[in-house]
N, C-alpha and C positions, 0 to 999 in steps of 0.2 A: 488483436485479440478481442475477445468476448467478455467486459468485467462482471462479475455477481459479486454484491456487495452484502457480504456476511452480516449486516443491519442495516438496518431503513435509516438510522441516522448516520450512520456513513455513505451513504445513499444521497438522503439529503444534506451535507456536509457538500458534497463534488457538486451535484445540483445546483444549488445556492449561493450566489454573487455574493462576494467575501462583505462587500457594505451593503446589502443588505442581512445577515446573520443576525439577528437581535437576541439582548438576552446576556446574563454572564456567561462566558464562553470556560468550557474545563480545560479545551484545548487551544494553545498560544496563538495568536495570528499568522505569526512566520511558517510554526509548525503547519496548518490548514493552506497555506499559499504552497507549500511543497509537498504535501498531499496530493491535491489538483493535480499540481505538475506531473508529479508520481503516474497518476490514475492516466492522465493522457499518455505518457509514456507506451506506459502497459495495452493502452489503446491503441500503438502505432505499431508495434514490433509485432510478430508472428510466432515468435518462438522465444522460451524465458532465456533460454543461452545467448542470444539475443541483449542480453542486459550484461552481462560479465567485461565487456570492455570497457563498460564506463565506470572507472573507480572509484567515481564518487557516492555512489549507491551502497557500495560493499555488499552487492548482491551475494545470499550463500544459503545452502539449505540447510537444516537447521537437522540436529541431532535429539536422541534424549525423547522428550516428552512432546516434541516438536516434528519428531520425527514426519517424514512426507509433507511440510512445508516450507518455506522458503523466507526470509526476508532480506528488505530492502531498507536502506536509511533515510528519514527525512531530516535530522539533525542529528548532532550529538547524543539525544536523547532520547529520542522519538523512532521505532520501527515498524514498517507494516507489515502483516504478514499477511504472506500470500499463499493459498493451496490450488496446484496444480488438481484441475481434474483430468485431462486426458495429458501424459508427460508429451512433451513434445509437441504438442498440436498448441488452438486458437483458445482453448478458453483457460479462466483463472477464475478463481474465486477468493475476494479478499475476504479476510476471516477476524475476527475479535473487534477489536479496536484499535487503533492506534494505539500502542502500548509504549510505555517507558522500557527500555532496555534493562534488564537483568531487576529487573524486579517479578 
């Protein structure tokens, strides 16, 4: 798939070798190490259905205010969202920030 990265600093967050990152960090280590992981995912598959057999993501599209995006889990706490631009095809566009769930 194709990622766009809905900020330049989520941008540079995937960019950027986790020791070199300087600075107080908002977002947790662990949480940023499975981010990466995330984004390469999203890099290797072809289609977001594609993501539904691995459980551990809890891939699901999102209702409500959400409505037309999608997200994925990187911890307990931590979810990314993703928006589909063409359904079905190569590209995605990560959106917001890594947000805390149900806040």
């Amino acid at each position: 798939m194709v990622v766009y990265f809905g900020t330049s600093e989520l941008q540079e967050l995937y960019e950027t070798p986790l020791d070199e990152i300087r600075g107080k960090r908002k977002i947790p280590t662990e949480v940023i190490k499975q981010y990466k992981k995330k984004v390469q995912l999203l890099l290797a598959i072809n289609k977001l259905e594609q993501l539904r057999p691995f459980k551990g993501l809890n891939f699901e599209f999102l209702k409500g205010d959400r409505k037309g995006q999608c997200s994925i889990r990187l911890n307990d706490q931590y979810r990314l969202l993703i928006t589909p631009m063409d359904e079905g095809t190569v590209q995605v566009v990560l959106v917001n920030e890594i947000s805390k769930h149900y806040e």
